[in-house]
C-alpha angles and dihedrals in degrees: 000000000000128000123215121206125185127189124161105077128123147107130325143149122256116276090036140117132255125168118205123209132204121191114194122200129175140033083010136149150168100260093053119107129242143193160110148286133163138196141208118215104267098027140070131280094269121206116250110165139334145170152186138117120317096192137324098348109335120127115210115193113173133181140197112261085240097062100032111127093014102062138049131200112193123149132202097225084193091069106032091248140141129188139207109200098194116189142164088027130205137211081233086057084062104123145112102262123206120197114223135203121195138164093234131053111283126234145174086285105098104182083061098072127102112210139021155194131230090250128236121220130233123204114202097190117191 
């Protein structure tokens, strides 16, 4: 099993910066593959970012279309640990985000993913 825990979110006005954590504990380990969705009420858990190994030593990190050049996913395997660098936010970024960990490649298929947080919600006002 392995346990997903996100702290960071909050309110801020658009144009702003938030930085998401994810602390994994558990049957962790450095191949395995992280990232984040979010989700509105009334709609799907949506990709944002994620990251891991795509084979020998490639690292892979990809990103929505909607977040790309305004957010940055980048982990410290030592601790465990994934970010969200979230800037130039936006009132549409507005969601709460869940980080995932999975032992394949994540992808856009959520249904696909393994593990989960609890989720914290970030609030872009305008």
């Amino acid at each position: 099993q392995v346990q997903l825990v996100e702290s960071g979110g909050g309110l801020v006005q658009a144009g702003g910066s938030l930085r998401l954590s994810c602390a994994g504990s558990g049957r962790t380990g450095s191949r395995y593959h992280m990232g984040w969705f979010r989700q509105t009420p009334g709609k799907e858990r949506e990709f944002v970012s994620a990251l891991g190994w795509s084979g020998g030593n490639t690292r892979y990190a990809d990103y929505a279309d909607s977040v790309k050049g305004r957010f940055t996913i980048f982990q410290d395997g030592a601790r465990n640990m994934v970010y969200l660098q979230m800037n130039n936010l936006k009132p549409e970024d507005t969601a709460i985000y869940y980080c995932a960990a999975d032992w394949s490649r994540i992808d856009s298929d959520y249904n696909r993913v393994r593990y989960w947080g609890r989720g914290t919600q970030v609030t872009v006002s305008s």
